[in-house]
C-alpha positions as CSV (number, residue, x, y, z in Angstrom):
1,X,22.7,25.2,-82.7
2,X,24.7,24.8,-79.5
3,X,26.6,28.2,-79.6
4,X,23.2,30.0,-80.6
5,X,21.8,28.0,-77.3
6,X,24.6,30.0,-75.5
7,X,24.1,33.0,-76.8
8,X,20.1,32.9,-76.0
9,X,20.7,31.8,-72.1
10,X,24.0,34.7,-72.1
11,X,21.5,37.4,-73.2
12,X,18.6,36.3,-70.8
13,X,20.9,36.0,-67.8
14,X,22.5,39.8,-68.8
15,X,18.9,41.0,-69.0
16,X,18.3,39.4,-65.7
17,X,21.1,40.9,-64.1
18,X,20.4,44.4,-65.4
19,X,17.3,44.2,-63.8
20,X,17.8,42.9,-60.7
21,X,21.0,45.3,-59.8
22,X,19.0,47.7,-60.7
23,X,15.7,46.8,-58.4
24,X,18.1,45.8,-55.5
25,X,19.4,50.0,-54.9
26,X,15.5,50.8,-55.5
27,X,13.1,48.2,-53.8
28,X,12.4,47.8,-50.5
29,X,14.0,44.7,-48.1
30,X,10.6,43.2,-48.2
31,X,10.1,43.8,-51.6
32,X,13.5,42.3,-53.5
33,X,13.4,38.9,-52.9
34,X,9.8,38.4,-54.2
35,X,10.9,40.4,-57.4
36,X,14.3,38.2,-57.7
37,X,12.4,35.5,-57.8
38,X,9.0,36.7,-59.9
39,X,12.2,37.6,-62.5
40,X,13.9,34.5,-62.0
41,X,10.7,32.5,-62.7
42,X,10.1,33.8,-66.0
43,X,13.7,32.8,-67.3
44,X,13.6,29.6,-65.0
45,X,10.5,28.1,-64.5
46,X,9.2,26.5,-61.3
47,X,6.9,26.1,-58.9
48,X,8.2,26.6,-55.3
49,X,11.4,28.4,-54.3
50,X,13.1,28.5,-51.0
51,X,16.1,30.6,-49.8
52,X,17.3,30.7,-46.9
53,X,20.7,32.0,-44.8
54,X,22.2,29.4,-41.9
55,X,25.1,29.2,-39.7
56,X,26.4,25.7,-38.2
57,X,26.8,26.1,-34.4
58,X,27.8,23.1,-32.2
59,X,27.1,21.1,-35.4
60,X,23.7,22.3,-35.4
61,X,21.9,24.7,-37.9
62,X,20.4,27.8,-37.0
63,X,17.8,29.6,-39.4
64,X,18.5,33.4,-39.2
65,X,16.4,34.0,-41.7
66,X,14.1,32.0,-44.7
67,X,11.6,32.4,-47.5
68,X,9.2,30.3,-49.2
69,X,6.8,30.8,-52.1
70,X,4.5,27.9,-52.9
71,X,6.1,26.1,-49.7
72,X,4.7,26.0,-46.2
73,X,5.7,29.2,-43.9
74,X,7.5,26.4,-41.3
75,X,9.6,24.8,-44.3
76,X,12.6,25.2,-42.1
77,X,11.3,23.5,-38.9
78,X,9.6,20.7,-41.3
79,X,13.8,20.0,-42.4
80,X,15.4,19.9,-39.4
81,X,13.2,17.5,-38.1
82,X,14.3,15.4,-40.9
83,X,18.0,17.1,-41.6
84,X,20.0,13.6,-40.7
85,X,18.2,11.8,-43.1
86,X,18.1,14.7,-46.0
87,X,19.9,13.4,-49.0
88,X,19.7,16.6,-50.4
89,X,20.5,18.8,-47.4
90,X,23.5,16.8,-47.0
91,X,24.9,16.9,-51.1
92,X,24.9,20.6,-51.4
93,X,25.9,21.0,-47.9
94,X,29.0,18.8,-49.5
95,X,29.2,21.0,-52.5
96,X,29.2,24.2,-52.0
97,X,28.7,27.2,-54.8
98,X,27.8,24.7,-56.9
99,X,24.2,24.2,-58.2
100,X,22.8,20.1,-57.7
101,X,20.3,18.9,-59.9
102,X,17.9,16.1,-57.9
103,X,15.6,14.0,-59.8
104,X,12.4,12.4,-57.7
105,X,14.9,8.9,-57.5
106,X,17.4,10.7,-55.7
107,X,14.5,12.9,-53.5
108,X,12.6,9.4,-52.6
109,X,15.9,8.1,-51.6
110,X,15.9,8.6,-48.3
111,X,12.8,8.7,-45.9
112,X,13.7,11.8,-44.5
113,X,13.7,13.0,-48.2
114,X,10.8,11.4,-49.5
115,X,8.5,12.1,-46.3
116,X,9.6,15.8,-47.1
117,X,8.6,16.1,-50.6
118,X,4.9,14.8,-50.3
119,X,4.7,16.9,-47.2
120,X,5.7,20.0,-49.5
121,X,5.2,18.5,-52.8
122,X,8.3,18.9,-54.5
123,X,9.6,16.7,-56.9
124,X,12.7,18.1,-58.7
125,X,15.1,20.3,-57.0
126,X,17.9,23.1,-58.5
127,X,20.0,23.8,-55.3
128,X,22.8,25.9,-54.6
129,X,24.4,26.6,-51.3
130,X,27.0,29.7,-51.1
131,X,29.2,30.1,-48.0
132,X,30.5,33.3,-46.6
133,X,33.9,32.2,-45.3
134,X,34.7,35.1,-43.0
135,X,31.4,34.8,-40.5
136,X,31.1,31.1,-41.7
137,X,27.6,31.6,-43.1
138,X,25.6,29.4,-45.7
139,X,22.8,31.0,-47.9
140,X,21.0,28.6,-50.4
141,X,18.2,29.2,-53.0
142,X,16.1,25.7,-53.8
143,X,13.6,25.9,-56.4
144,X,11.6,22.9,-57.1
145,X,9.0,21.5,-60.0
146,X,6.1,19.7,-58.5
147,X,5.6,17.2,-61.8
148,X,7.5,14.2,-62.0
149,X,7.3,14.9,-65.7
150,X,9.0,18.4,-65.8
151,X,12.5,18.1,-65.3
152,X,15.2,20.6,-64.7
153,X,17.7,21.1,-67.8
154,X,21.7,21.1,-67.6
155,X,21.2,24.8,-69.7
156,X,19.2,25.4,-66.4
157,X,21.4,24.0,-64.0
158,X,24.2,25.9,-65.5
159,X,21.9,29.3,-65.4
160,X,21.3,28.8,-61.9
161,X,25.2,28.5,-61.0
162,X,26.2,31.5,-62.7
163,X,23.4,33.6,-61.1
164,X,23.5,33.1,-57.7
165,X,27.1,34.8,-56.5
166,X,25.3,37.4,-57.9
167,X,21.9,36.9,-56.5
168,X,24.0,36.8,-52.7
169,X,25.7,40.1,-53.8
170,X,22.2,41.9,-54.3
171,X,20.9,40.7,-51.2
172,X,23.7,42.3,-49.6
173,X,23.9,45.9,-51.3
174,X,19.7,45.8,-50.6
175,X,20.2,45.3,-47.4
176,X,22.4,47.9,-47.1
177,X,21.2,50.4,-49.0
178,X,17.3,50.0,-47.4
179,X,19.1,50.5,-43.6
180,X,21.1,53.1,-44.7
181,X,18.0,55.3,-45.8
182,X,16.6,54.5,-42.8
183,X,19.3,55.7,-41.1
184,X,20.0,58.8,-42.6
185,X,21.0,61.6,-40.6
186,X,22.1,64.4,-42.8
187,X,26.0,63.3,-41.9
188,X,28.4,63.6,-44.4
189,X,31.1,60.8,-42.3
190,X,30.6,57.3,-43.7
191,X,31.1,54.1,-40.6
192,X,32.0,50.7,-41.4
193,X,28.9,49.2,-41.3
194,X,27.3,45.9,-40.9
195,X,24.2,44.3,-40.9
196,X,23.1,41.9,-37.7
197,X,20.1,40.2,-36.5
198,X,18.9,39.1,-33.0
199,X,20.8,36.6,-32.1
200,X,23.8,38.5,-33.5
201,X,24.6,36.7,-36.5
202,X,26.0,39.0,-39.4
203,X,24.2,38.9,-42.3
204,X,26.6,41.0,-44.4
205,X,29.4,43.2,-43.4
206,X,31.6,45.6,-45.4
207,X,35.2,45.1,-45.5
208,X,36.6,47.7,-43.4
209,X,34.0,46.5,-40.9
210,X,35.6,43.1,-40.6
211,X,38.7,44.4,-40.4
212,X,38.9,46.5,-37.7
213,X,37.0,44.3,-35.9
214,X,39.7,41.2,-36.3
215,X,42.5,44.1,-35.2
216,X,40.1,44.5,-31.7
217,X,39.2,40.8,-31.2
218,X,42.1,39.0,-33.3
219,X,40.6,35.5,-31.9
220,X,37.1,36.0,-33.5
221,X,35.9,34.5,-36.3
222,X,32.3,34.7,-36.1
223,X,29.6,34.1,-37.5
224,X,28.1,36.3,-34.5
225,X,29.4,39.2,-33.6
226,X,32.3,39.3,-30.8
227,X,30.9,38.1,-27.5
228,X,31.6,41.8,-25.3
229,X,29.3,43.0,-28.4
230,X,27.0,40.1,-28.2
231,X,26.2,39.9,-24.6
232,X,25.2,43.7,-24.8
233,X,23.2,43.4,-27.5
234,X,21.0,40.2,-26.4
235,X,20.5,42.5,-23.4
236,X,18.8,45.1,-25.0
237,X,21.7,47.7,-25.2
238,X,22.6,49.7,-28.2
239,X,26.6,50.4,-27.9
240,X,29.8,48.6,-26.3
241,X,33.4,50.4,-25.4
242,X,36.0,48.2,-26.8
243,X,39.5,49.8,-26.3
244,X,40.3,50.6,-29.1
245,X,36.5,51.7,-30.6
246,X,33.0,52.5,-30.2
247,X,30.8,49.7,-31.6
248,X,27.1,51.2,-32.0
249,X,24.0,49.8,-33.8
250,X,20.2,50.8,-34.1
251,X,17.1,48.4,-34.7
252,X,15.0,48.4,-38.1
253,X,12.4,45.7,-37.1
254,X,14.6,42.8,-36.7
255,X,17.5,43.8,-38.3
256,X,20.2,46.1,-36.8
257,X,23.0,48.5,-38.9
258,X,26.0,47.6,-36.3
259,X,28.7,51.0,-36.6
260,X,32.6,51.2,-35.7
261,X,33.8,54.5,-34.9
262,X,37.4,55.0,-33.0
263,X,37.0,56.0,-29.5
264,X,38.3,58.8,-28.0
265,X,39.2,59.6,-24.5
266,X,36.2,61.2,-23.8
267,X,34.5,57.7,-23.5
268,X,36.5,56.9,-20.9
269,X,34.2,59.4,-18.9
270,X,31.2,58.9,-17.0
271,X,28.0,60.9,-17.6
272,X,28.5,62.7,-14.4
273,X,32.6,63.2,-15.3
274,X,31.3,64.6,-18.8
275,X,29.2,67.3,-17.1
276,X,31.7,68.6,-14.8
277,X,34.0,68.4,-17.5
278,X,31.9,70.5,-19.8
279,X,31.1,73.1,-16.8
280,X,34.6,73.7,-15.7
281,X,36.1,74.0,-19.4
282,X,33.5,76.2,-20.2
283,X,34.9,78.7,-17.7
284,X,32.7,78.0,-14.4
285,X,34.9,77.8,-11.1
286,X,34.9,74.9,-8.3
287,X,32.3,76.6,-6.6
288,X,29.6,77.3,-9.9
289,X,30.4,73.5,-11.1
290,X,29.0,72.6,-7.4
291,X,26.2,74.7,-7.4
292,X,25.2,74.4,-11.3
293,X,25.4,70.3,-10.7
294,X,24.2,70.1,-7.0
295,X,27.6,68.9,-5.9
296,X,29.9,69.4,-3.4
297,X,33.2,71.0,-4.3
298,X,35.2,69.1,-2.9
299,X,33.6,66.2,-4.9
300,X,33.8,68.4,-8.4
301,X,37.9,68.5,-7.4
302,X,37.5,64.7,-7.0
303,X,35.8,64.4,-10.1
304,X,38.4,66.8,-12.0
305,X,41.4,64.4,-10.8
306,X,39.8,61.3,-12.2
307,X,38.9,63.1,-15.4
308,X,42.7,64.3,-16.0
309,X,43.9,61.0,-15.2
310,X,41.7,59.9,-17.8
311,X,42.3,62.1,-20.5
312,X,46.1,62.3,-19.5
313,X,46.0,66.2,-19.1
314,X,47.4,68.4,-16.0
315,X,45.5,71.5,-16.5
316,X,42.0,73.4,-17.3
317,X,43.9,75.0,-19.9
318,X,44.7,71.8,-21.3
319,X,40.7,70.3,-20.3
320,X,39.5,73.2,-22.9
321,X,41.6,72.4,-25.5
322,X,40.0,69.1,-25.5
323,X,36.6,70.2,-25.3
324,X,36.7,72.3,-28.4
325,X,38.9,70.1,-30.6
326,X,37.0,67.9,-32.8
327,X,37.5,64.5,-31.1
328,X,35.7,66.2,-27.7
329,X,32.5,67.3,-29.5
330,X,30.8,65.0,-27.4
331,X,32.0,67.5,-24.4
């Protein structure tokens, strides 16, 4: 009977994941997480759920983003005003990738706890926390029964566990793949990529992404982005010139795709360097690059200086060959 058991709860999480991989390259941000968990419901019965994805900054947790179904809209102000006396916050904090089982005993244990659950209603609680070593981020997925009657199963504990590395991976690749559609531009040249929110945090990053961004800032080890980046983006700009590469990003509602691409010693130039640069390779002399610019000439020589110096050339001959070569398309 035990093996059959198995088999039964094998089969139903293998459908489960064949249908969720499946919805997460075809569904909407907005609409994959409702699915997930409509799916999940039907296998694992319950009646409220509540993910949500933290970080732990100056020993304090910040909410970068959370859902509830059949729990109240502000469920994660309602637990940190409670988090210090949360026995269940603080077990799965304690355990993570590992799915905790809480009876109402354990829930009522605490005051914290117990004002919690008849504030929300919940009774019994499946929890798993999973942490994202490399930006030191923590997403976790509670679902809860509201009957003291109706109590989670180990056969459910144990489906819970198993699913949710995967769960975490189709969040990421939705993610993804949504903001990527948005972002189409008809170019052919794939960017490490990752995915950021407001306050900077990175919600998931591809590996190439965190690699090159260790090689620029080797000190850095998140979970925000580096702080040049940061400081730019919390002031409303949409690039930053490391040294070694161009870090861009664009906004889908509160969400942004963050982009590496190696500079090129074109950036080094100013707007106003990049026209004369593009006038003067293009053939003009002193005297047009002044007149076509409204410039004097003898500030188009200045600006010709600081643009060799910059681009470690001597000559026009030299300036054109950079301007038609691939890395000066920006020219």
């Amino acid at each position: 009977m035990m093996k059959e058991t198995t088999r039964v709860h094998s089969q139903e999480l293998s459908d489960l994941l064949l249908d969720l991989y499946s919805a997460c390259h075809e569904l909407a941000m907005s609409a994959f997480l409702p699915h997930a968990l409509s799916s999940i419901k039907r296998r694992l019965p319950f009646d409220s759920a509540w993910w949500a994805m933290t970080t732990l900054v100056d020993d304090q947790y910040k909410f970068h983003a959370s859902y509830v179904e059949g729990l109240p809209q502000n469920m994660h102000l309602l637990w940190l005003s409670i988090q210090q006396d949360d026995v269940v916050g603080k077990a799965f904090v304690a355990n993570p990738d590992q799915t905790l089982n809480f009876t109402p005993d354990q829930v009522d244990s605490t005051k914290g706890s117990r004002w919690l659950a008849r504030t929300t209603g919940f009774r019994h609680v499946l929890c798993t926390v999973n942490v994202k070593l490399m930006i030191a981020q923590r997403h976790f997925l509670a679902l809860s029964r509201h009957d003291d009657r109706h109590a989670f199963s180990e056969s459910e504990r144990c489906f819970k566990e198993l699913l949710m590395p995967h769960l975490n991976s189709m969040l990421d690749i939705n993610r993804m793949t949504e903001l990527r559609r948005l972002h189409a531009q008809g170019s052919e040249q794939r960017q490490p990529m990752a995915v950021v929110d407001r306050l900077g945090a990175i919600h998931h990053a591809e590996a190439a992404f965190m690699e090159q961004i260790k090689r620029q800032w080797p000190r850095w080890w998140g979970p925000r982005v580096p702080a040049p980046v940061l400081d730019l983006l919390l002031k409303g700009e949409t690039s930053h010139a490391a040294p070694n590469i161009m870090v861009q990003w664009f906004w889908v509602g509160d969400l942004a795709v963050m982009e590496l691409s190696p500079r090129s010693p074109q950036d080094a130039l100013s707007r106003r360097e990049l026209e004369v640069a593009k006038c003067f390779a293009g053939g003009a002399s002193y005297k047009e690059v002044a007149q076509s610019l409204g410039l004097a000439p003898a500030t188009v020589r200045h600006h010709l200086r600081v643009i060799y110096g910059k681009l470690e050339i001597s000559d026009k001959a030299a300036l054109v060959r950079k301007c038609n070569s691939d890395g000066g398309a920006a020219l």
